[in-house]
KEBA-502847 format. One line per field, with one value per atom (N, C-alpha, C): residue number from 1; residue in three letters; atom name; x, y, z. Coordinates in Angstrom, 2 decimals, padded with zeros to 5 digits, m for minus. Example, Ala and Ser with C-alpha at 12.3 -4.5 7.8 and 13.67 -1.06 7.14 Angstrom:
# residues 2
tidren <- 1,1,1,2,2,2
mike <- ALA,ALA,ALA,SER,SER,SER
gutor <- N,CA,C,N,CA,C
x <- 013.19,012.30,013.20,012.85,013.67,012.90
y <- m005.69,m004.50,m003.30,m002.25,m001.06,000.03
z <- 007.80,007.80,007.80,007.08,007.14,007.87
This chain:
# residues 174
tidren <- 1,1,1,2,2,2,3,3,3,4,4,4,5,5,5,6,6,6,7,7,7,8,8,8,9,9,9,10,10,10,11,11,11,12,12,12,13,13,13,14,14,14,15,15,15,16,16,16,17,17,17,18,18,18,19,19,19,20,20,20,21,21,21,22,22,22,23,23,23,24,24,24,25,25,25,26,26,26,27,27,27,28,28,28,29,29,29,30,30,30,31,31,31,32,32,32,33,33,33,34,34,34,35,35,35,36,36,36,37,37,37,38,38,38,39,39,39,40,40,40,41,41,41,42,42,42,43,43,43,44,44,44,45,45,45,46,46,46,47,47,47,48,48,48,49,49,49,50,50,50,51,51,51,52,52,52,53,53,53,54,54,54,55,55,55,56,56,56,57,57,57,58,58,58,59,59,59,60,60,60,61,61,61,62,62,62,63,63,63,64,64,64,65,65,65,66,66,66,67,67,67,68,68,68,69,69,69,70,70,70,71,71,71,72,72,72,73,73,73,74,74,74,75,75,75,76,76,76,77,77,77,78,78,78,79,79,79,80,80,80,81,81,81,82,82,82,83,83,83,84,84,84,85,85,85,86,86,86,87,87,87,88,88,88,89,89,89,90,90,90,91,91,91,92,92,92,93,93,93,94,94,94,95,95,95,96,96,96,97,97,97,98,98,98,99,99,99,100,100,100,101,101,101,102,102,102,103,103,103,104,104,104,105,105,105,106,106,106,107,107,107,108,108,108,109,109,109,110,110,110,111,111,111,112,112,112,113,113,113,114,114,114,115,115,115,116,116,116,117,117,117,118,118,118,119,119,119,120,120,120,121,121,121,122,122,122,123,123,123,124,124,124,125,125,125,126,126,126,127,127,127,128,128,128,129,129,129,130,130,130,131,131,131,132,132,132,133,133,133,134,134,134,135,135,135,136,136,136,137,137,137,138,138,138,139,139,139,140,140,140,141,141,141,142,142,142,143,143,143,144,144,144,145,145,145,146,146,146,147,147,147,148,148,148,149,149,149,150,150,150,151,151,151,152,152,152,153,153,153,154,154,154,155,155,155,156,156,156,157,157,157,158,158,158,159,159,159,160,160,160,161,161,161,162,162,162,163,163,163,164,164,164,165,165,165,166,166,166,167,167,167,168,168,168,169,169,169,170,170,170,171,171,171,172,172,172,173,173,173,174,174,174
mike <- UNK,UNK,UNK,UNK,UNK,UNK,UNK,UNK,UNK,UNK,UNK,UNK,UNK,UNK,UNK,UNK,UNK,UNK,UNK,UNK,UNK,UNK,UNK,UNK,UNK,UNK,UNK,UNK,UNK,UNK,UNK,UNK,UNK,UNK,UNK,UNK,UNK,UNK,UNK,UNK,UNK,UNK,UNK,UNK,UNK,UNK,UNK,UNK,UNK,UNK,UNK,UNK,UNK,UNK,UNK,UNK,UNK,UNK,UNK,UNK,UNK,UNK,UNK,UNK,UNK,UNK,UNK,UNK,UNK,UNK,UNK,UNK,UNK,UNK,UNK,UNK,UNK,UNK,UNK,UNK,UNK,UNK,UNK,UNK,UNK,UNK,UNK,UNK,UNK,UNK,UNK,UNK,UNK,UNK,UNK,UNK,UNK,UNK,UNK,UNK,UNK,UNK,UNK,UNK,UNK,UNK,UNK,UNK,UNK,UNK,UNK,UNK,UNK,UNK,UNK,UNK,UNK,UNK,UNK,UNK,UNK,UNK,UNK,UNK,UNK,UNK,UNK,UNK,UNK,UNK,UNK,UNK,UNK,UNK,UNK,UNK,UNK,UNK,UNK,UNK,UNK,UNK,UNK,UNK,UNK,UNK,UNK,UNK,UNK,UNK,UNK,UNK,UNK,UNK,UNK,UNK,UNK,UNK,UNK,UNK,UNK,UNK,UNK,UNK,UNK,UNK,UNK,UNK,UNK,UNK,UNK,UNK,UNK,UNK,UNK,UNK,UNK,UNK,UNK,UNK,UNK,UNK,UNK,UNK,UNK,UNK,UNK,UNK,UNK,UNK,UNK,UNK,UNK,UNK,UNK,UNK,UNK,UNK,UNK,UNK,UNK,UNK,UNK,UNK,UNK,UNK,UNK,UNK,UNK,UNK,UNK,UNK,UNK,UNK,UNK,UNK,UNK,UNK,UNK,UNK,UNK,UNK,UNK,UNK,UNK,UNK,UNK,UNK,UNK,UNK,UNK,UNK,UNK,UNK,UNK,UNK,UNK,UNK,UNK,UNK,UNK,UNK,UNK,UNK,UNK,UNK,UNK,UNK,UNK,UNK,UNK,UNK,UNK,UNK,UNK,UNK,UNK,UNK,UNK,UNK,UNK,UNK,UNK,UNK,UNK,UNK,UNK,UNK,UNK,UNK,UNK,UNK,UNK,UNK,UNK,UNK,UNK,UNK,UNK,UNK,UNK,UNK,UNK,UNK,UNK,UNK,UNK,UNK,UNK,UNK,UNK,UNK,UNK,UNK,UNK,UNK,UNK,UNK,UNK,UNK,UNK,UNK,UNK,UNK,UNK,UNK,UNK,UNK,UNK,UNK,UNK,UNK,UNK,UNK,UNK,UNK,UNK,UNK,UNK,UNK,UNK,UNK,UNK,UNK,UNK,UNK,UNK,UNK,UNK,UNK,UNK,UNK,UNK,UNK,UNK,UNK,UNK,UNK,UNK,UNK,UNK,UNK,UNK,UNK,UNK,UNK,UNK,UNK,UNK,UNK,UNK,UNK,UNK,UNK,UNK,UNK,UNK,UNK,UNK,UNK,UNK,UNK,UNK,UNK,UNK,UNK,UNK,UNK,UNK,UNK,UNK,UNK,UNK,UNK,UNK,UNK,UNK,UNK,UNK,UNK,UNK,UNK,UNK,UNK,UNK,UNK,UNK,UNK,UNK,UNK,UNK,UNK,UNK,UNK,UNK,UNK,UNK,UNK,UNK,UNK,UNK,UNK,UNK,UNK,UNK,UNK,UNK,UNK,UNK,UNK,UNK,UNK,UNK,UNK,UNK,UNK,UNK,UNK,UNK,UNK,UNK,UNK,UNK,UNK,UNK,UNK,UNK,UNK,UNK,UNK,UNK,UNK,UNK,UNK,UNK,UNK,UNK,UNK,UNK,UNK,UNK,UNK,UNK,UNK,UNK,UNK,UNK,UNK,UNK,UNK,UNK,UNK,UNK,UNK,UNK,UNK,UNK,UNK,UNK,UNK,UNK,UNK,UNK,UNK,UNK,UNK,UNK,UNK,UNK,UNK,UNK,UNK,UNK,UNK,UNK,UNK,UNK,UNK,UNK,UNK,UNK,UNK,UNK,UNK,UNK,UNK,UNK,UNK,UNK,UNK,UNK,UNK,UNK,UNK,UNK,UNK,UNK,UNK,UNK,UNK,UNK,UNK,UNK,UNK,UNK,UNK,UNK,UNK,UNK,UNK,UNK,UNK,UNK,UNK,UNK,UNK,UNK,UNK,UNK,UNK,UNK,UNK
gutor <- N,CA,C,N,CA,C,N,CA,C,N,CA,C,N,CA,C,N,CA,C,N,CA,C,N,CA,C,N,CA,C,N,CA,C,N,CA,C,N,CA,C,N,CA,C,N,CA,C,N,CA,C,N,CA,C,N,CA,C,N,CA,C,N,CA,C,N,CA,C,N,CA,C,N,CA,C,N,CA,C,N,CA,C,N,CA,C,N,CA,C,N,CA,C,N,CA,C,N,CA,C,N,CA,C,N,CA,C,N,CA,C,N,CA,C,N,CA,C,N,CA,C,N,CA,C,N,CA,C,N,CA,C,N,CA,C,N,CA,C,N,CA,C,N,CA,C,N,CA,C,N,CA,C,N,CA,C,N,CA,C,N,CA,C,N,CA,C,N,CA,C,N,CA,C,N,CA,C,N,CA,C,N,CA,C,N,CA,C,N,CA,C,N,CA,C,N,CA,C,N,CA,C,N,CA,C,N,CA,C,N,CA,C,N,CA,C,N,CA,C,N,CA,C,N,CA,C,N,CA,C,N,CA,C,N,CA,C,N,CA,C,N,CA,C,N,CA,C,N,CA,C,N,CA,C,N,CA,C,N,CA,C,N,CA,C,N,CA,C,N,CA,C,N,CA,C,N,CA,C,N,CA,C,N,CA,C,N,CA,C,N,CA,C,N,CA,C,N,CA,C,N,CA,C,N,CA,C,N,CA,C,N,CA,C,N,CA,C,N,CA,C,N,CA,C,N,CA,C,N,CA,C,N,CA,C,N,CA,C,N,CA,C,N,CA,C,N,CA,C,N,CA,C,N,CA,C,N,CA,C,N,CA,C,N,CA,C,N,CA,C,N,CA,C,N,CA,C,N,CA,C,N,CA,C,N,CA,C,N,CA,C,N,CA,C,N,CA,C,N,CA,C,N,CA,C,N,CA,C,N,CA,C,N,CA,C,N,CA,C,N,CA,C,N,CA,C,N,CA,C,N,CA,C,N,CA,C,N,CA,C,N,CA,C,N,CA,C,N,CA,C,N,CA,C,N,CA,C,N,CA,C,N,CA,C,N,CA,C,N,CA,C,N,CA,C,N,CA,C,N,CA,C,N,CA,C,N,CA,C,N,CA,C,N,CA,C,N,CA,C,N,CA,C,N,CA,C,N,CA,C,N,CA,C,N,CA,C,N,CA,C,N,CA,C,N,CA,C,N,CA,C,N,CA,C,N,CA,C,N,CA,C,N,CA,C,N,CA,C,N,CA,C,N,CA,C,N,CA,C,N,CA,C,N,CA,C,N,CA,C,N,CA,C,N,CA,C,N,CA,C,N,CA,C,N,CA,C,N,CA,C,N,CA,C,N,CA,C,N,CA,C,N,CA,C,N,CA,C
x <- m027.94,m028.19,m027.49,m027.84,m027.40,m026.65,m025.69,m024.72,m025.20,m025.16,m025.47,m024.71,m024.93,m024.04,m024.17,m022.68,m022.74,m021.72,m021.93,m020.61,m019.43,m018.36,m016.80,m017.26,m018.25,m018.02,m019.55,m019.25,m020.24,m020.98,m021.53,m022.22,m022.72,m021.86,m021.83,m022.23,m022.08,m021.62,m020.44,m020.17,m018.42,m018.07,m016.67,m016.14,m014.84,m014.48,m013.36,m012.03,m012.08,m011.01,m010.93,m011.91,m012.14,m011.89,m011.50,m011.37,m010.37,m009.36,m008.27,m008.38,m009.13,m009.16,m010.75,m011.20,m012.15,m012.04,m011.12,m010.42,m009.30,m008.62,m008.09,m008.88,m009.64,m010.81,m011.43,m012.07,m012.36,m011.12,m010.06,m009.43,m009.39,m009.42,m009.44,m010.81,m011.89,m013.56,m013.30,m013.11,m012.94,m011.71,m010.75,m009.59,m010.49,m011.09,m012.56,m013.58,m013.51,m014.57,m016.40,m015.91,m017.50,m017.94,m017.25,m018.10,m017.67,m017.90,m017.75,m016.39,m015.29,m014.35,m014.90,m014.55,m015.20,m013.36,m013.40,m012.52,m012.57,m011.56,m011.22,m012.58,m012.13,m013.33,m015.06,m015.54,m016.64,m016.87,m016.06,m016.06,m016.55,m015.69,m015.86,m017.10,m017.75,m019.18,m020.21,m019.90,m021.11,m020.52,m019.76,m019.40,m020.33,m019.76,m020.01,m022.45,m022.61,m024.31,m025.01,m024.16,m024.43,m024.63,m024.32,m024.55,m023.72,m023.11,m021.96,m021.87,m022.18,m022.07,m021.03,m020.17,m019.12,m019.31,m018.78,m018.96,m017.44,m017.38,m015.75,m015.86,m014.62,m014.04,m012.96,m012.92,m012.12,m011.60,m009.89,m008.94,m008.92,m009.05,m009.20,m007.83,m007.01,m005.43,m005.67,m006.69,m006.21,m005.38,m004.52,m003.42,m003.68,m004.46,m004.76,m005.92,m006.76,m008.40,m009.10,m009.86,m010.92,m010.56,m010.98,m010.81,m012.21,m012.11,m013.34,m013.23,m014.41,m014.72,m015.87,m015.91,m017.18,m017.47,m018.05,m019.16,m020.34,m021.29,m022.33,m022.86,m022.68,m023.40,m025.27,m025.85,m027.14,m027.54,m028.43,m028.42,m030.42,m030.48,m032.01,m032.35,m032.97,m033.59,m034.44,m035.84,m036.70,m037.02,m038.46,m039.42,m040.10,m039.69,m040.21,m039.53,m038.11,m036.63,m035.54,m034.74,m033.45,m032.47,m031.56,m030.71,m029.34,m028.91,m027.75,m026.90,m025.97,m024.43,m023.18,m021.87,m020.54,m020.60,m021.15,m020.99,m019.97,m019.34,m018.10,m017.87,m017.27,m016.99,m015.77,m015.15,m013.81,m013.68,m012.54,m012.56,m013.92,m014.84,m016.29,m017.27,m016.99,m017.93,m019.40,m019.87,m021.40,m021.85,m021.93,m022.14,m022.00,m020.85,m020.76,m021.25,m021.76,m022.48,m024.11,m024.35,m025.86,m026.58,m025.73,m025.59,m025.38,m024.92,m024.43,m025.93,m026.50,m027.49,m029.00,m029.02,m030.18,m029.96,m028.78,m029.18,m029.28,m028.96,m029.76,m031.29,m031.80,m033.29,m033.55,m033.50,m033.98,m034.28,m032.92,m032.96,m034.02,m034.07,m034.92,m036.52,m037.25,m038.03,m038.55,m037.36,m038.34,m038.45,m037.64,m038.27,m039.13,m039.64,m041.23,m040.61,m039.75,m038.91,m039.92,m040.18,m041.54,m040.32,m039.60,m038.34,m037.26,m036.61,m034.87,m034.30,m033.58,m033.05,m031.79,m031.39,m029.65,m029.81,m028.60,m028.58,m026.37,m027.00,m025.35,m025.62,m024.36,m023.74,m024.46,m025.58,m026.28,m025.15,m023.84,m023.52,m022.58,m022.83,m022.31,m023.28,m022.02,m022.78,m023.26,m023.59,m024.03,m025.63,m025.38,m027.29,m027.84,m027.39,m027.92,m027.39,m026.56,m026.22,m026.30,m026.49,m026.57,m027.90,m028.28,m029.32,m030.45,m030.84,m031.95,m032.15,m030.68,m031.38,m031.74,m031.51,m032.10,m033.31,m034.42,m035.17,m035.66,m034.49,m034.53,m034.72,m035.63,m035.72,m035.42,m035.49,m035.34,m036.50,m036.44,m037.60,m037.25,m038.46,m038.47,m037.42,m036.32,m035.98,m036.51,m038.21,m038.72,m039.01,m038.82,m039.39,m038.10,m036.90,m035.83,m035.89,m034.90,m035.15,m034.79,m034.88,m034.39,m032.97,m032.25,m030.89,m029.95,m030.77,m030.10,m030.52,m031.57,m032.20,m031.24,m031.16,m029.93,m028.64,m028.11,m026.99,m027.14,m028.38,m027.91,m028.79,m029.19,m029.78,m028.60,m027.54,m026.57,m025.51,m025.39,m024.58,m025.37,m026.78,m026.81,m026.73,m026.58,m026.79,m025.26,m024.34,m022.39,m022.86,m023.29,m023.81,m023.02,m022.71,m022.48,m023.85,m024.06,m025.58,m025.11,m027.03,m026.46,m028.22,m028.48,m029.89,m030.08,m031.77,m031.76,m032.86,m032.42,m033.47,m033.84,m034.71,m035.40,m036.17,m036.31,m037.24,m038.10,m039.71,m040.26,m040.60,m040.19,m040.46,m041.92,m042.37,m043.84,m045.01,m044.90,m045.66,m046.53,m045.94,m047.12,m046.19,m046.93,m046.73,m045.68,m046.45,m045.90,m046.37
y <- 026.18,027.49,028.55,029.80,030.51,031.92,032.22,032.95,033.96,035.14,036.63,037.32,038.64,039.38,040.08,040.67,041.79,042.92,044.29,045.06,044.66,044.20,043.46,042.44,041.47,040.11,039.32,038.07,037.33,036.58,035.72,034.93,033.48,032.39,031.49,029.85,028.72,027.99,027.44,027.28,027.06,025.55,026.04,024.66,024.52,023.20,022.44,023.69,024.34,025.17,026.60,026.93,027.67,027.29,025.85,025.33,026.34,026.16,026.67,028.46,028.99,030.26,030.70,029.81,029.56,029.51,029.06,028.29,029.40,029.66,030.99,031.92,032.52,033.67,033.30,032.12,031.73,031.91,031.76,031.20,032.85,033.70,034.95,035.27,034.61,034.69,033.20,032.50,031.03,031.21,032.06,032.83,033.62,034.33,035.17,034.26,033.46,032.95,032.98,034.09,034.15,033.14,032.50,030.92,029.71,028.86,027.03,027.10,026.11,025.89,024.51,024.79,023.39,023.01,021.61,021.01,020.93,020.77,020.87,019.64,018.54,017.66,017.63,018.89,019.43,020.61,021.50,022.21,021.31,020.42,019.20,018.96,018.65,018.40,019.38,020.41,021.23,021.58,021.41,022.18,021.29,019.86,018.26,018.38,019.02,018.90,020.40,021.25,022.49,023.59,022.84,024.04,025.18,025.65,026.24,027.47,028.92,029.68,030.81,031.28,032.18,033.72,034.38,035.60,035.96,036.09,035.79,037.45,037.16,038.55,037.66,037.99,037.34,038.33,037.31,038.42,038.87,040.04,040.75,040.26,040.07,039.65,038.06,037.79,035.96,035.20,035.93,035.22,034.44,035.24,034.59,034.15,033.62,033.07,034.05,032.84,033.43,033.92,035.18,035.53,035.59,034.54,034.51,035.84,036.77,037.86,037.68,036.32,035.98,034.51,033.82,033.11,032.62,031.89,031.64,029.99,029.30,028.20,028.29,026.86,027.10,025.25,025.20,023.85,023.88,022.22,022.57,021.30,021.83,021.22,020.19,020.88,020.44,020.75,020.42,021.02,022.28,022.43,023.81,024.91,024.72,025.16,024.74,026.31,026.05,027.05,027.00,027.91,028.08,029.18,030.01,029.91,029.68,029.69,029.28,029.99,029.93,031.08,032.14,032.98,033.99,034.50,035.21,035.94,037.40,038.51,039.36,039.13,039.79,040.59,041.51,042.55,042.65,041.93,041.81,042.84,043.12,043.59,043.58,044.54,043.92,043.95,044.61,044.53,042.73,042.38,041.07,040.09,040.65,039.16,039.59,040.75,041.28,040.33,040.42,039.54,038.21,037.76,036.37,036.04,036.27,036.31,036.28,037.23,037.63,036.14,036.07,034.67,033.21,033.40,032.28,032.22,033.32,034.10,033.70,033.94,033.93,032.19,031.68,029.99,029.47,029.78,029.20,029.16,030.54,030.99,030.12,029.60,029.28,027.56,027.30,025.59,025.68,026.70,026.58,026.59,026.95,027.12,028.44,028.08,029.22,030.16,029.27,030.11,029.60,030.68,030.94,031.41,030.51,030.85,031.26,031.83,031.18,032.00,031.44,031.66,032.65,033.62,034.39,034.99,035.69,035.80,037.00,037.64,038.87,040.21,039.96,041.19,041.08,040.53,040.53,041.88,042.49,043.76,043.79,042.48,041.72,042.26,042.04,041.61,042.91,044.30,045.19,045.70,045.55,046.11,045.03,043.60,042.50,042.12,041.53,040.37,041.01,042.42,043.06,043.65,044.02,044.79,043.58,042.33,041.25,041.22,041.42,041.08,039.92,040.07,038.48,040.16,039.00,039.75,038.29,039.21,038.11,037.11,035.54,034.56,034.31,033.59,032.54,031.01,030.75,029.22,028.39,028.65,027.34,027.18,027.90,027.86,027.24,026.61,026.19,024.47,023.91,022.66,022.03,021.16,020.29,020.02,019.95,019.63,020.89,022.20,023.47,023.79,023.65,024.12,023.65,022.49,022.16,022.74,022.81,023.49,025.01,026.03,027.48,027.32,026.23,026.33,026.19,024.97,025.15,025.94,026.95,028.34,029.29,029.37,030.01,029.75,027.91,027.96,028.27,028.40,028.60,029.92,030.99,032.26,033.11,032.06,032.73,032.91,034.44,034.60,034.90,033.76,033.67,033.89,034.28,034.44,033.98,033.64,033.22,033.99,034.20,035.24,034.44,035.01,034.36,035.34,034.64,035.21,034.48,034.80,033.87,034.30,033.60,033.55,033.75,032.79,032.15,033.26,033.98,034.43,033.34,031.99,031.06,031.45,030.77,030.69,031.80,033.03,034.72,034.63
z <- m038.92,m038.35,m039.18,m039.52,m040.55,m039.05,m039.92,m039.46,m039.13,m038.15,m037.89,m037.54,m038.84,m038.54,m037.39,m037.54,m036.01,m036.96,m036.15,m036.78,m036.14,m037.32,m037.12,m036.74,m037.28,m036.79,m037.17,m036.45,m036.98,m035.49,m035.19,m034.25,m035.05,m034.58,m035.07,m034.43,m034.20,m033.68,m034.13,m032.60,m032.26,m033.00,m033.51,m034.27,m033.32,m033.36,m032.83,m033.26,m034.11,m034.10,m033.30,m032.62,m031.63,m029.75,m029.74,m028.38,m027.53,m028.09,m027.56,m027.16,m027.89,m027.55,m026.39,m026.75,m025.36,m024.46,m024.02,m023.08,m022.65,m023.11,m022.95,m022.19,m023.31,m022.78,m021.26,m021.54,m019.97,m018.96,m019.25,m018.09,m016.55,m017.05,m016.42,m015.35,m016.06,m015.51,m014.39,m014.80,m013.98,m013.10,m013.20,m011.77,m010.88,m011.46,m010.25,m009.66,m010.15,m009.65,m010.20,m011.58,m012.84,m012.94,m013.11,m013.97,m013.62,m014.26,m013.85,m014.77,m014.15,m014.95,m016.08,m017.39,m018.40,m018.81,m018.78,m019.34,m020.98,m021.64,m023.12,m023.15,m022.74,m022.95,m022.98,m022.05,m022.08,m022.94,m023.29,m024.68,m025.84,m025.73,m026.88,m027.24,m025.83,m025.90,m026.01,m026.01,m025.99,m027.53,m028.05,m029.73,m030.70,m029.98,m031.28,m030.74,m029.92,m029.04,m029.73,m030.49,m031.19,m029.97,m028.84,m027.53,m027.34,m028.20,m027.80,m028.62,m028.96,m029.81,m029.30,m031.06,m030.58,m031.42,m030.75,m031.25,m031.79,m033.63,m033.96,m035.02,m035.23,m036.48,m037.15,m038.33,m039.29,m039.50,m039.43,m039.80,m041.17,m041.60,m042.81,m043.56,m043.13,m043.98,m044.10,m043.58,m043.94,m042.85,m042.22,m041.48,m040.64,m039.57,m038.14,m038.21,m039.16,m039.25,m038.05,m037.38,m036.72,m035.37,m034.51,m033.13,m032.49,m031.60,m031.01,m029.73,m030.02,m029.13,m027.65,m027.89,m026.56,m027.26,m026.11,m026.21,m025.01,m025.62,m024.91,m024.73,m024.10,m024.44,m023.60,m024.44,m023.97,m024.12,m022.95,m022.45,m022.72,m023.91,m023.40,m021.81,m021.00,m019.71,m020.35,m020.63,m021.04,m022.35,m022.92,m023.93,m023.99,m022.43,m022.15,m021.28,m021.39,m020.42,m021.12,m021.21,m021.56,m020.75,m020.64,m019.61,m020.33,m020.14,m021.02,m019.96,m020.03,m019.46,m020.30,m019.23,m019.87,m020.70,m020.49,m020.96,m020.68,m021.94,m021.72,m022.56,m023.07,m023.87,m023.43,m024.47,m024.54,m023.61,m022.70,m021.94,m021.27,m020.52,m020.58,m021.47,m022.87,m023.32,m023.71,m023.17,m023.02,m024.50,m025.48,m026.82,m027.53,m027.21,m027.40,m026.93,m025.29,m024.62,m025.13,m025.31,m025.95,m026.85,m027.94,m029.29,m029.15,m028.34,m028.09,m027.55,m026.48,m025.73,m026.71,m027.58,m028.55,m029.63,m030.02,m030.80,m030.52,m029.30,m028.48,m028.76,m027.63,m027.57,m029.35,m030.27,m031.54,m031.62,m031.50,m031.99,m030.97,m029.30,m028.82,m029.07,m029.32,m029.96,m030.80,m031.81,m032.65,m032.40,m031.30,m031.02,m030.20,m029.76,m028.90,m027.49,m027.31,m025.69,m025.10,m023.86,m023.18,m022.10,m021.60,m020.54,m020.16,m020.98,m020.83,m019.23,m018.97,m017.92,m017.38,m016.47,m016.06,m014.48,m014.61,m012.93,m012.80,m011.65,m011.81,m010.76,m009.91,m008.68,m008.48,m007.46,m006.79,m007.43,m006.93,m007.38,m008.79,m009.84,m011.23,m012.16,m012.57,m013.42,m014.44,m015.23,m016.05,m015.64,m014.55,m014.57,m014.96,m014.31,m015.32,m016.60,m016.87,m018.37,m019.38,m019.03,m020.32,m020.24,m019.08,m019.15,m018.97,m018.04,m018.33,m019.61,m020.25,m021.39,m022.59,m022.07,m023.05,m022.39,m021.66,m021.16,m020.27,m019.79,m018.37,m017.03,m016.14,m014.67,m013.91,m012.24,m011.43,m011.49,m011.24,m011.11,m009.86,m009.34,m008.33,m008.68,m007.56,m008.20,m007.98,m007.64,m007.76,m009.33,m009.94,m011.43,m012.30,m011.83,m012.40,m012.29,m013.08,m013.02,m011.79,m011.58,m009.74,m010.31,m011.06,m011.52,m011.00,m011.80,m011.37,m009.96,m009.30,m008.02,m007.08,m006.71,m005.70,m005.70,m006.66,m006.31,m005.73,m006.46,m006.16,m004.65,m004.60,m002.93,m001.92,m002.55,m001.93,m001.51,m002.91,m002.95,m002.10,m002.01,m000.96,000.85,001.29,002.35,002.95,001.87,001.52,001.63,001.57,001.37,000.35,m000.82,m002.40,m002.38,m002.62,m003.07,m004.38,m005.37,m007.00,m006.86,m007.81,m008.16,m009.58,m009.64,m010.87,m011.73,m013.42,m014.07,m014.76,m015.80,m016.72,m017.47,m018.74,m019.59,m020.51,m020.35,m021.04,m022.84,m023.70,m025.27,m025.56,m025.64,m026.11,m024.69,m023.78,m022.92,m022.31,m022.32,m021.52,m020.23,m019.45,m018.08,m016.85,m017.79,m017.36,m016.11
């Protein structure tokens, strides 16, 4: 996968030398309650599975290598479904989860993926300033996999209301 730029930075996939600051970054979103807590061991796995992309800046002096500014992982379901989560950006900057988000959208694109999905909490401010302006709206969850469907059925009968968006690539099954 070839590198993309960003201004001050790059969008990459995540290497084993980025764990630790992942993990970090998460730990503040996973105290609220944003996201799923991942063990060092499931980082592991989504880095060594290429699932895992970071949004970094290299230190201009050399010293401190790389600072990861966000990342995104992305899970494929099917042949025809993939779903973005673990997503996270510095100070929540939306510029960074934008970019993080768009080079997903690009890589999926071009394996013939028809709809990107994910699923996030009714009132996260994400949904309008990141994920609409990537072009995800709300879907139906019947249109999600039965893996993901049970659970946000369960978050809602818990009445965490989480909704799920999507966006389709290829325009089949609009």
């Amino acid at each position: 996968m070839k590198k993309e730029r960003m201004a001050r930075g790059e969008i990459l996939p995540a290497s084993s030398e980025d764990i630790n600051q992942i993990l970090i970054l998460a730990k503040p979103f996973v105290d609220k309650g944003l996201i799923l807590k991942r063990s060092r061991k499931k980082v592991e796995k989504m880095i060594k599975r290429k699932e895992l992309r970071v949004a970094i800046i290299e230190d201009p002096l050399g010293k401190e290598g790389r600072k990861v500014q966000g990342f995104c992982a992305c899970s494929l379901l099917s042949p025809q479904k993939a779903e973005l989560h673990f997503l996270v950006a510095k100070r929540g900057n939306p510029f960074v989860a934008v970019r993080l988000i768009k080079s997903w959208l690009e890589i999926l694109e071009k394996l013939g993926i028809e709809l990107v999905f994910l699923t996030t909490r009714i009132d996260n401010r994400m949904k309008e300033t990141v994920f609409k302006r990537c072009g995800f709206e709300p879907i139906s969850i019947w249109k999600l996999s039965l893996r993901k469907l049970i659970p946000l059925l369960w978050r809602r009968i818990l009445g965490r209301h989480s909704i799920a968006m999507g966006r389709y690539l290829n325009k089949i099954g609009q």
